[in-house]
C-alpha positions, -999 to 999 in steps of 0.1 A, spaced: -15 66 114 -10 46 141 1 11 152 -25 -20 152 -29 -15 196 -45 16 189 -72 6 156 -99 -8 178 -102 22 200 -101 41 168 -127 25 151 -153 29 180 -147 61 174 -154 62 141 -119 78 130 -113 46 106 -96 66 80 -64 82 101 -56 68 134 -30 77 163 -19 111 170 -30 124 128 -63 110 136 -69 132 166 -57 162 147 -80 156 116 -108 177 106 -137 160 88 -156 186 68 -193 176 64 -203 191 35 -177 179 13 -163 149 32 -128 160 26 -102 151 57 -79 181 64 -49 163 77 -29 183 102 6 170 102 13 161 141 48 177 140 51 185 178 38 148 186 65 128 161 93 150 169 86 140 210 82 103 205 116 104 182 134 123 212 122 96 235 137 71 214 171 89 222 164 99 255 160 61 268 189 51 246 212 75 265 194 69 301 205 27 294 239 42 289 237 63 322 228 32 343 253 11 330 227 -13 309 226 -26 272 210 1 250 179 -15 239 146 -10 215 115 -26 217 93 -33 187 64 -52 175 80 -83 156 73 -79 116 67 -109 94 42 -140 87 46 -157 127 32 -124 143 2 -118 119 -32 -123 124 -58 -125 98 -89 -106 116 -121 -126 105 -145 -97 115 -124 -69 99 -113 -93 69 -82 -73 72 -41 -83 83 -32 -73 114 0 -78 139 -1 -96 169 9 -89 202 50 -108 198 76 -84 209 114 -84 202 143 -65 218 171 -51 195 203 -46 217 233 -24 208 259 -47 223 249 -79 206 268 -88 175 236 -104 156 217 -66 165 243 -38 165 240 -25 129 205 -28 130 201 -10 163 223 19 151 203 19 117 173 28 134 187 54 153 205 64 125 169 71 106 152 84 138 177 114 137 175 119 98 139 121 105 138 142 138 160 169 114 133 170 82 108 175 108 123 201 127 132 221 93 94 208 81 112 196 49 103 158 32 126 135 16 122 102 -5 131 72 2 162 74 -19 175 102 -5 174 86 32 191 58 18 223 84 11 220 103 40 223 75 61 249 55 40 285 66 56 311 47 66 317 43 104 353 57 113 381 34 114 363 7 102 350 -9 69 314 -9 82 287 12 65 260 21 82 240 12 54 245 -9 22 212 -12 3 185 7 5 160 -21 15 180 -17 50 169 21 56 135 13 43 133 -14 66 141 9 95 119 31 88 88 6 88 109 -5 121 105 34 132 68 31 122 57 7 148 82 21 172 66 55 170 32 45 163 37 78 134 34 63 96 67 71 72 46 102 60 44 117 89 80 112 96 85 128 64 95 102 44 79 97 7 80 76 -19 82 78 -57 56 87 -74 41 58 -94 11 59 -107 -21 77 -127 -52 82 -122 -80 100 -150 -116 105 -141 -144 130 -133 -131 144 -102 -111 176 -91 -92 176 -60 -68 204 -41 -37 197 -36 -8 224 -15 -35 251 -29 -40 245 -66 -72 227 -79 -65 201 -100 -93 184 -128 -84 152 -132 -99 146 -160 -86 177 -184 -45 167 -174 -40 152 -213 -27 116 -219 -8 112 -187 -36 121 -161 -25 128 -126 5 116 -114 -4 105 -78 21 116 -48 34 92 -23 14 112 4 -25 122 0 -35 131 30 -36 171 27 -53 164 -5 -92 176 -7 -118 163 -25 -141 193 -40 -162 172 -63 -166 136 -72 -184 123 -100 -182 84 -108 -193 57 -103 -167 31 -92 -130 28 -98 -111 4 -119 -74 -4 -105 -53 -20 -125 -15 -30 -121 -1 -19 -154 2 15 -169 2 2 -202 -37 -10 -198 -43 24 -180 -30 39 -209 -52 15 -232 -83 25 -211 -75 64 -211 -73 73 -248 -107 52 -254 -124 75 -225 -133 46 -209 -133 67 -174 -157 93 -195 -183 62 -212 -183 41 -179 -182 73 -155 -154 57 -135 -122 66 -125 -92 43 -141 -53 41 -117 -31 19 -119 11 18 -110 36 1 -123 38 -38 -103 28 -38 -66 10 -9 -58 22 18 -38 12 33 -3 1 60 -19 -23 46 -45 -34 21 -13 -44 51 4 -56 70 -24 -79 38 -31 -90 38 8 -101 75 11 -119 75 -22 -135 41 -7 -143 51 26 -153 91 23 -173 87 -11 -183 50 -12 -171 41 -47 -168 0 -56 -132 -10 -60 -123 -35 -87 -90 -50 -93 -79 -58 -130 -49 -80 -130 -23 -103 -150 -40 -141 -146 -11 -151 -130 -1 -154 -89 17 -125 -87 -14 -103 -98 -33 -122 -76 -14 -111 -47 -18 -78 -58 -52 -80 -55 -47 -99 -19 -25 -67 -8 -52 -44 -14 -80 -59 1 -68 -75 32 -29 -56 33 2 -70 30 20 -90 57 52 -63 59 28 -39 67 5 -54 86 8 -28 111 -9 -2 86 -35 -21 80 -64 -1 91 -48 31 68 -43 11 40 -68 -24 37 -98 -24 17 -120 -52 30 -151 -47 4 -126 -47 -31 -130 -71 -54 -116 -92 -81 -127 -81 -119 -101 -105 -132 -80 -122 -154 -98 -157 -141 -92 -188 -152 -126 -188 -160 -120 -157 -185 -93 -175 -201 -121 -204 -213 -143 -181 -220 -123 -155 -241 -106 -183 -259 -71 -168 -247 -55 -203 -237 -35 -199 -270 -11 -174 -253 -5 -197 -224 28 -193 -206 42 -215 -185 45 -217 -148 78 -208 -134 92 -229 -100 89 -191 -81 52 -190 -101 41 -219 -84 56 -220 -48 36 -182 -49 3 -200 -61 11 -227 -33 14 -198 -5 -15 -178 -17 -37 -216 -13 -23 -217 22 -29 -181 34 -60 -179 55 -79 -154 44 -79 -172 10 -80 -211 25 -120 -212 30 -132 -191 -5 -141 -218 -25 -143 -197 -56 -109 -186 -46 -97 -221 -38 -113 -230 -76 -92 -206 -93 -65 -215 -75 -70 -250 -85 -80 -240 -124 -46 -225 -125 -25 -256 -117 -45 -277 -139 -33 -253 -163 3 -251 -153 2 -221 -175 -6 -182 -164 -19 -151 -190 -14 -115 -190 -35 -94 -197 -24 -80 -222 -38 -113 -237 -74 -97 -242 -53 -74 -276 -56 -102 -295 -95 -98 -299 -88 -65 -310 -71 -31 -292 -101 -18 -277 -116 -52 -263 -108 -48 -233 -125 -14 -224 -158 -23 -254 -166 -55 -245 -143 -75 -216 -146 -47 -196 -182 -35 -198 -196 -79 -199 -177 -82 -167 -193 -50 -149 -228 -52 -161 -226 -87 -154 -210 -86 -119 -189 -114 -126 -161 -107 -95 -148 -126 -74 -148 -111 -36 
């Protein structure tokens, strides 16, 4: 994966599904569509060295130790109309070692860039979690940590991304794993061949990184994402994956990189519809908004993890009329609204209309509904009759 300079070179190439130094070093099979991923261990390793190597030559001359890196966050990035995707623009910062404001922050991300450079050179991975306490240490005669909280390493490590131009992946750097997925489809995975739909009432547990996975056979038809294991869970002991020939995922809240990429390949290498099934509330919405256009902290990752053609399968305020479900309204919360109020203003939303309708709908309201709402019709609503009216009827929004 690769930093946003490098997408439009790598999509007249056609390599729109790794980019960067892994995209160079994939394999595409033609005859089952599968994407060997060759991890670009030589390639990350050198670019982490540099990092050191021009922090020490600053040193030598007599200069400020500096790093330059993309700037992150909602002023640097661009909504590409063509690509319907998030991307970052061209603003740079400098972070300087001897400036109070950028010191810990500078020695953070060389702190991960040598925890990083040492799983690679023992070709070992480590979670998130576990980066968090190798870093966290307290500097010597002083009360500073390097760390405190763990969103500090992660954000160096998204720092390191854009740096190196290498995703956290192939830094070796995972995740937890958070999510399931159950359908007709069997996969490889580090050797063993994996059925996804004989693995019981769990289904598989999807790893932060699935890149080396293979695809061997895919059967279905579409897939249904949804942002709560306990619909998943609803869905998988009525078969719905098995009646509808789909495959159901979900995760628990925001969805993971993992599941985003997951969702990607499966889009891009087999063609299979993506359809969102969220909480009617702005916070599922944005869900939603993070797969198909990407998120705004990752907007450098956009062209490994956006999904353009997804769509919307609900709750919408619309469903809430016509399933009679205002009776388990809840109200609005100050954070709820100033969310719905952001979402209205983002640009990739500002010109839908139906968008812009919901969005409207919802104030009017002043209420939100889960989706867990649909129970009250009966258990199995939801995958008999919401469900299958909504699919056969293509009501989505896009």
């Amino acid at each position: 994966m690769a930093a946003v300079k490098n997408k439009n070179a790598e999509k007249s190439e056609g390599q729109k599904t790794l980019s960067g130094v892994a995209a160079k070093q994939s394999v595409h099979s033609s005859d089952n569509h599968s994407t060997e991923y060759i991890p670009a261990k030589t390639e990350t390793t050198k670019k982490l060295v540099e990092i050191g190597k021009k922090v020490v030559l600053d040193i030598k001359k007599g200069e400020n130790p500096k790093i330059e890196l993309s700037v992150r966050g909602l002023s640097n990035v661009v909504y590409d109309k063509e690509a319907k995707t998030l991307t970052l623009g061209d603003k740079k910062a400098q972070r300087y070692f001897f400036n109070a404001s950028h010191t810990k922050k500078f020695l953070q991300t060389i702190e991960i860039a040598a925890i990083c450079k040492n799983l690679l050179d023992v070709q070992k991975h480590a979670s998130l979690r576990d980066v968090f306490y190798m870093a966290k240490r307290t500097i010597p005669n002083t009360k500073i940590n390097v760390v405190d909280e763990q969103t500090e390493s992660d954000k160096a490590i998204e720092d390191l991304e854009i740096i190196t131009e290498f995703s956290r992946e192939q830094l070796h750097v995972n995740a937890n794993k958070m999510g399931s997925v159950a359908g007709k489809v069997v996969i490889e995975d580090s050797g063993d061949t994996i059925d996804w739909s004989k693995l019981g009432s769990g289904g598989w547990s999807i790893p932060s990184n699935v890149e080396n996975i293979k695809f061997k056979k895919v059967d279905a038809k579409y897939i249904l994402y949804m942002e709560k294991a306990a619909v998943w869970e609803r869905l998988h002991e009525d078969r719905f994956w098995e009646k509808q020939s789909c495959l159901i995922m979900s995760s628990q809240g925001q969805t993971t990189r993992g599941i985003r990429r997951l969702l990607q390949r499966l889009s891009v290498e087999h063609k299979l519809p993506i359809y969102v099934l969220a909480d009617n509330d702005p916070w599922g919405w944005y869900i939603y908004s993070v797969i198909k256009f990407g998120s705004i902290s990752l907007a450098h990752m956009a062209a490994e993890m956006a999904i353009p053609g997804v769509k919307f399968i609900g709750i919408t305020c619309d469903d809430v009329i016509d399933y009679d479900l205002k009776r388990h309204f809840i109200k609005l919360t100050d954070q709820d609204i100033s969310r719905l109020k952001q979402m209205q203003g983002y640009e990739w939303f500002e010109k839908n209309k139906e968008w812009q309708r919901q969005f409207k709908m919802m104030k009017e309201f002043g209420n939100k509904v889960e989706i867990q709402a649909l129970s009250s019709k009966g258990i199995s609503f939801i995958s008999e009759k919401y469900l299958p009216e909504k699919i056969k009827g293509q009501k989505f929004l896009d």
